[in-house]
N, C-alpha and C positions, 0 to 999 in steps of 0.2 A: 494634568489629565483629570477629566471630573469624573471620579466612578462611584459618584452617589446614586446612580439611574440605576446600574446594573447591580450593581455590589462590586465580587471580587469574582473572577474567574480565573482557574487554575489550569492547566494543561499539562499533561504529562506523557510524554514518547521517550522513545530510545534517543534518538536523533534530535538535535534541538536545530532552536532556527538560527542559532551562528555557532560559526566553528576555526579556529586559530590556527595561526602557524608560526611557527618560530623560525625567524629568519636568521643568518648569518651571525649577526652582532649582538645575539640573542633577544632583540627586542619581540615581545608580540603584536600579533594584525592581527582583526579580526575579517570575517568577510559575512555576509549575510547567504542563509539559506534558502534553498526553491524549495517547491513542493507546495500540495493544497494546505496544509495548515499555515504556512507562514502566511500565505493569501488569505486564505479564511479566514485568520485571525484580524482583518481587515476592517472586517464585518462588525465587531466589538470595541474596534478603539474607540478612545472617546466616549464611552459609555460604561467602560466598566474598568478597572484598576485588572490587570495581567500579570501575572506567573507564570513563566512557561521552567516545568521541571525535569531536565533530559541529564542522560549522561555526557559526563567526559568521554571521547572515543578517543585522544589520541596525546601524546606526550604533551604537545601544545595544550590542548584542553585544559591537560590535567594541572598545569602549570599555569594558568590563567585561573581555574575553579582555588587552586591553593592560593592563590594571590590575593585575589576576594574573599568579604569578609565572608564565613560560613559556604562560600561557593556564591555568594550572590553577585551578579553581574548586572551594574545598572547598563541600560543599553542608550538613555536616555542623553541624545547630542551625539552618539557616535556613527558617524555617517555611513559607515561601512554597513550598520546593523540596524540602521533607517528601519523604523515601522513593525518591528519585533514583538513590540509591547512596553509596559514599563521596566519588567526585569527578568531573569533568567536565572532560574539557579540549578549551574551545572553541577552534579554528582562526582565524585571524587570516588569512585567502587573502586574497590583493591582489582589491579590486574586481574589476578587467579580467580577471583570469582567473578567477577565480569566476565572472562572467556568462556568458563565451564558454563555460565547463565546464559551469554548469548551464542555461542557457539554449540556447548553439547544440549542445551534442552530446545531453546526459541528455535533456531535455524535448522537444527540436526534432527530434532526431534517435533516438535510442533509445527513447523514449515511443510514437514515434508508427511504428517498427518494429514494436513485439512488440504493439501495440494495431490494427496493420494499417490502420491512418489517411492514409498518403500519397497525396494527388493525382498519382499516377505521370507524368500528360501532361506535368504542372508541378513537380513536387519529387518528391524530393531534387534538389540541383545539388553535390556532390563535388568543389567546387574549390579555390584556393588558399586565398581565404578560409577555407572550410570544415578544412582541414590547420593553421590556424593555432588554429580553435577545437579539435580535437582534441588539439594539443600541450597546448593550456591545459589540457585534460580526464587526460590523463596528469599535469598539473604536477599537477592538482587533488586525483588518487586517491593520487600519492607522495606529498603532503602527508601525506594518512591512515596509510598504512602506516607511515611514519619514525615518527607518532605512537604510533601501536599497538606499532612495535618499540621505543618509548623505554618505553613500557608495560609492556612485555614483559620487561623488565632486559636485563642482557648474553648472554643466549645462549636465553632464552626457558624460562628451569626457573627464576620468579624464587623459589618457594619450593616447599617440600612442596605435593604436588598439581596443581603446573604451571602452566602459563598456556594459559587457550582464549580466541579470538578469535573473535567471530559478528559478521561484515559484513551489513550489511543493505541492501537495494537496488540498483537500475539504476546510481544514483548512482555505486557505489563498485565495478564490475565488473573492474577491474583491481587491485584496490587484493590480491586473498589472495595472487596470484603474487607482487606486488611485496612484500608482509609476508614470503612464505615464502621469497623470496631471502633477505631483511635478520635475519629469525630460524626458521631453518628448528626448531629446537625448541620452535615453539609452535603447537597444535592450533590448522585454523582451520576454521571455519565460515560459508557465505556462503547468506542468504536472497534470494530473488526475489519480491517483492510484485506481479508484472506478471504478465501472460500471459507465454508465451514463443512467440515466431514460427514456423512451419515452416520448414524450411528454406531451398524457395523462395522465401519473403518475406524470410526474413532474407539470401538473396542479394543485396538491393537494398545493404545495406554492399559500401563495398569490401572486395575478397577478401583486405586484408592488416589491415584496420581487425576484421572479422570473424573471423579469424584470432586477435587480439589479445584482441577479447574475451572468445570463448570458454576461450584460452588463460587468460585469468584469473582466470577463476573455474574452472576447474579447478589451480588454486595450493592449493586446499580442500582436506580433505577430507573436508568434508560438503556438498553442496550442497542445499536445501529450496526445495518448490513449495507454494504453496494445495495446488495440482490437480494432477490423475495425468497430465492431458492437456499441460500446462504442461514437467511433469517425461519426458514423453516427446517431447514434441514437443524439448525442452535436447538428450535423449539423438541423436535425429537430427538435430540441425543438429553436434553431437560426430564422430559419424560420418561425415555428408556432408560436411562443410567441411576436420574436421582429420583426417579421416582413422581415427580414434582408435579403440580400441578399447572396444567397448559389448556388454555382457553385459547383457540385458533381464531374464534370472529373476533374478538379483543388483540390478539396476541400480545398475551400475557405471558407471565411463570408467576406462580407462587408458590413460595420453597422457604422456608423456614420464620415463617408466618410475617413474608413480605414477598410485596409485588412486584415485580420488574416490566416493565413494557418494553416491547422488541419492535422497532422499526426498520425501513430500507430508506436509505439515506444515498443515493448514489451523487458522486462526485463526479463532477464534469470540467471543463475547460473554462479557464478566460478568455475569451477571443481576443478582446482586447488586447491585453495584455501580452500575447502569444502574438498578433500579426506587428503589433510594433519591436517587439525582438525578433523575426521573421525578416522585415523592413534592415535592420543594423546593417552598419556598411561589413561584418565578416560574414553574415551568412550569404550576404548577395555577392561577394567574393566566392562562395562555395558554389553557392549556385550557378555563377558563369565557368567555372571549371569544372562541375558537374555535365553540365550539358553541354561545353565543348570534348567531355572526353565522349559521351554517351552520344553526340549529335544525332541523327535522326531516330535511334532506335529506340524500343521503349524501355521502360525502365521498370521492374517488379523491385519494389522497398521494403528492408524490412528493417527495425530499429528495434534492439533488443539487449538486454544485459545477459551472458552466457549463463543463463539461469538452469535449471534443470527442467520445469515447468515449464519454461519460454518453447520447448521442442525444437530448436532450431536443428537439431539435424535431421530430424524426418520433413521440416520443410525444406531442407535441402536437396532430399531423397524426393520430395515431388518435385521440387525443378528440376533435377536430374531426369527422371520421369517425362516430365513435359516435355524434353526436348527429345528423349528417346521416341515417346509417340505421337508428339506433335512436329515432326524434322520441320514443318517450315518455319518455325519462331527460330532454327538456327540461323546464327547471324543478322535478326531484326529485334532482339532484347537481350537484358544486361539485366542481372538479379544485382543489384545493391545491396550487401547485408553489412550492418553496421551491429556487429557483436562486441559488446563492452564487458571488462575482464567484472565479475563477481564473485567475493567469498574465496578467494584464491588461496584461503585457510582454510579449507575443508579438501581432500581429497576427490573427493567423488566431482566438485565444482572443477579443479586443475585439468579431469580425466574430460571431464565432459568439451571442455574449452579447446583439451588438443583433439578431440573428435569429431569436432565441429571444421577445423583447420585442416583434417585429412581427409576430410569427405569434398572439404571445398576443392584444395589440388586435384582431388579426382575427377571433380566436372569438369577443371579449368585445363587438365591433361588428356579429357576424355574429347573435350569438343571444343576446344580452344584453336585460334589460326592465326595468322599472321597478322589480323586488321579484324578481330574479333575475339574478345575477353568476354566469355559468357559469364563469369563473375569476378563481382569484385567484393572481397571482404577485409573491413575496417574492423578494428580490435582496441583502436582504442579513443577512450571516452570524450567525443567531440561533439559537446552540443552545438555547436553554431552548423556543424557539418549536417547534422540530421536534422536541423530546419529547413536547411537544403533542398534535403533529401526529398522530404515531403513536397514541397513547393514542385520538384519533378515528375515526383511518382504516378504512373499511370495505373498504377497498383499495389496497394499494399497488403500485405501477408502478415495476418497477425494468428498465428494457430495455436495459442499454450493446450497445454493439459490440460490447465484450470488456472483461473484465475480468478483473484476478489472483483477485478471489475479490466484495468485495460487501458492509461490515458491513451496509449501510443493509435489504438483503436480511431479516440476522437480526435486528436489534433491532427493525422493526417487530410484526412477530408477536409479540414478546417484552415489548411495552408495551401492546401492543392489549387496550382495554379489551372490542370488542366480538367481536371475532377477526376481524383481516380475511385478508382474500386476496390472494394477493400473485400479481401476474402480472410472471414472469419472463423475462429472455433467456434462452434456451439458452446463449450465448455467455459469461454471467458464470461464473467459478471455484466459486458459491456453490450452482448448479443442481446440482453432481455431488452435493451433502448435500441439498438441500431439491428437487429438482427431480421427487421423487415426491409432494407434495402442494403444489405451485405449479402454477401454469397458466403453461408454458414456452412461449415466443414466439422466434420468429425478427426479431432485433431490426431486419432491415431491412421485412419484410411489412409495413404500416402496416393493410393491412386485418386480417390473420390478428387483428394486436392490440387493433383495435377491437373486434371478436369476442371475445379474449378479455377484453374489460375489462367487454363485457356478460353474458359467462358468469360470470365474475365478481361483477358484480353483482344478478344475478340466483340466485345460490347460495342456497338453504336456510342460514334461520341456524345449526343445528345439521352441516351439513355444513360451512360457513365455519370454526364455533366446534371444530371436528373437527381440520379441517386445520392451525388456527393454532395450536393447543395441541403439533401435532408438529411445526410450522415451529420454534417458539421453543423444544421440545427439543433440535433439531438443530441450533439456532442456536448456543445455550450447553454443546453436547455439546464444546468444546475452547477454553477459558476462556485470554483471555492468560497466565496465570500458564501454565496447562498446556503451552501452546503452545510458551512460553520453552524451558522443560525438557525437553518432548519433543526440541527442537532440539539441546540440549546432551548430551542420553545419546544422540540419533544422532552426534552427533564423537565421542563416546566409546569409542562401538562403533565405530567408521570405525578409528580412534587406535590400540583393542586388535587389530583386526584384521591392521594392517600390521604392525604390531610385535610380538603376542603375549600372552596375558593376564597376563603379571606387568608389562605396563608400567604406572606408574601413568596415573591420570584425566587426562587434560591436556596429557602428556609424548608427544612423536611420536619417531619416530626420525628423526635427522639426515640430511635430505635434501642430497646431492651438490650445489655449483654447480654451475652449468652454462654455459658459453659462451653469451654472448646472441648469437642468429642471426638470421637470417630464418628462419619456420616453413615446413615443405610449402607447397606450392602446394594450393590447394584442391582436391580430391579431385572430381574426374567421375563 
């Protein structure tokens, strides 16, 4: 691979782009990962030398990271892991801090911040316990960073073209300060795949924990949203909390006498790529058993992981609704919900999954007959099935609380054989692009949404087939490869700005230590 053009580019998620399993006779397989980064990383091969830095999640993993030298995993020639990059260096984190990092802070605690989820009467509780899983959450994000500065070479110019770093998630919000201590000569850049809080809600952090995080991700300097709302609402919790300095026609921060640039970066679909997996002979197996069990009637879709955020049970509570005040959809539509188990280590995730499962027997006991199944719900995680799905759906029901942005939103219009309709939250990332030919919902109304799931379905086919044709324009109008790249010419321009246009691509100017303090006190 020649990555003299680009230099070195470094990547670092929880999740990486391949993950092992240990079979029987204890040998390891790898398999390759989905998702917009492994695509997006597309965008850069052949131009620049790749690191991708994730954890071990699993006994395999971790057994495969201990095998290789330092955790490095070449990937190169193994077919399973085709197109990954040149190498992978999985993290080897001790169980116990891994769990308390990604379980009591990232998921427990920062998830359910910027997705506004808290039972405030009842949670959070801020205490010692809680302070121990935090440490764990710093031990978890220094892991990252020492890796990305071993990445990095000795002072972060490991060759012609420099070295950039793109941090991606909640996961690793401390991790570009602690990078830009340990090599302040290497470009970094950190995405946000989540909503981001106001800053009244994100007051619910303590004011020194909240402090921290913001603090670290402005280590950047590039920081990216889905949504403009997302990237504004970053910019005012910047200003309210730390005080900092936010220039809104620029969108900037300057906070401890560096600049950070904030952009909206929204991810979208491959078509490509999606309609020839769509095409495989098991989902058009799905698909002819799909529409032989559903035969004429219509089909409401919805594909989802039993998140908390996803809302599935109040869009359950509108189709219950719908058929209560709409009786004639009885017996000429089928809700399809395809609910896949998540986080089945947290409590609150096991409670919400079997509450989803008794609200469904209730519709199916409530309005169910001999030669009609008002729903049918899948639990467990079958993608070829909800390729399916889509390619059926005359409508799809996507209503979170909040969301960073949505793919499920773009690929259904985008597989839709017949064009369906999609009725949206307002609240998803994905409304700001498609939210002019969706039927937008306020995801807590349960009647608004029954409402719209019968506008909906009551749509003229040609205005349906109208709207889906520019849903799945707007789906696929920024393709993970795109996405990647856009991300990486925003450091770019962040990089020449501080510094000047003759510095190279990659190369920052050497950022000052600085005496580690306590930060301001949060800003009134």
């Amino acid at each position: 691979m020649n990555g003299e053009a680009w230099g070195r580019v470094l990547v670092a998620s929880n999740r990486g782009p391949i993950s092992f399993r240990l079979s029987d006779d204890g040998k390891l397989t790898s398999s390759r990962g989905g998702g917009g980064m492994v695509s997006g990383l597309a965008s850069v091969a052949g131009r620049a030398e790749l690191l991708w830095v994730c954890a071990a999640l699993s006994d395999a993993d971790r057994a495969a990271a201990r095998a290789a030298p330092d955790g490095y995993i070449d990937t190169a020639g193994d077919g399973h892991a085709a197109g990954v990059g040149s190498a992978v260096r999985m993290l080897d984190i001790p169980t116990a801090t891994f769990q308390r990092a990604y379980n009591g802070v990232a998921n427990s605690t920062l998830w359910f911040v910027h997705h506004m989820l808290f039972d405030t009467p009842n949670r959070p509780n801020f205490g010692l316990a809680w302070r121990r899983e935090w440490e764990s959450f710093r031990t978890y994000n220094a892991a990252f960073a020492t890796a990305l500065a071993d990445g990095a070479g000795p002072d972060g110019r490991y060759q012609r073209g420099g070295v950039r770093a793109v941090v991606q998630e909640y996961h690793l919000t401390l991790v570009p300060r602690m990078l830009a201590d340990r090599r302040p000569g290497v470009a970094i850049g950190y995405f946000c795949h989540t909503p981001w809080a106001p800053p009244d809600y994100f007051a619910i952090l303590p004011d020194d924990v909240g402090r921290e995080v913001l603090d670290g991700i402005l280590g950047a300097d590039h920081a990216g949203f889905h949504a403009k709302r997302w990237a504004d609402a970053f910019l005012d919790c910047c200003e309210a909390v730390l005080g900092a300095e936010v220039n809104r026609a620029e969108s900037t921060v300057r906070h401890r006498g560096h600049t950070t640039t904030v952009g909206v970066h929204p991810l979208g679909v491959d078509a490509q790529e999606l309609r020839e997996r769509a095409a495989a002979a098991d989902v058009q197996a799905h698909v002819t058993a799909l529409a032989s069990a559903s035969g004429s009637r219509r089909l409401i879709v919805r594909i989802d992981r039993t998140e908390l955020s996803k809302n599935i049970v109040r869009g359950l509570a509108a189709y219950r609704e719908l058929l209560v005040t709409y009786p004639q959809w009885r017996g000429q539509v089928t809700h399809l919900v395809s609910a896949y188990p998540s986080r089945h280590d947290l409590p609150e995730y096991r409670e919400y999954t079997a509450s989803v499962q008794r609200l469904a027997r209730q519709i199916t006991d409530e309005f169910g007959t001999e030669d009609w199944d008002p729903l049918v719900l899948q639990v467990n995680d079958d993608y070829a099935r909800s390729l399916a799905a889509y390619q059926l759906a005359d409508v799809l029901l996507v209503n979170p609380i909040r969301d960073g942005m949505n793919l499920v939103a773009k690929e259904g219009p985008l597989l839709s054989e017949r064009g369906c309709a999609l009725v949206l939250s307002q609240e998803a990332g994905a409304a700001a692009e498609l939210g002019d030919d969706a039927l937008l919902v306020n995801p807590f109304d349960v009647t608004g949404t029954a409402q719209a799931l019968h506008e909906a379905l009551s749509m003229p086919d040609a205005e349906r087939q109208r709207r889906a044709a520019l849903l799945a324009k707007a789906g696929a109008a920024h393709p993970p490869q795109q996405w990647f790249a856009d991300q990486l010419s925003a450091l770019d321009a962040a990089t020449r700005r501080a510094s000047g246009p003759a510095t190279l691509a990659g190369q920052r100017p050497r950022r000052a230590r600085r005496r580690r303090g306590l930060l301001r006190r949060r800003a009134r």
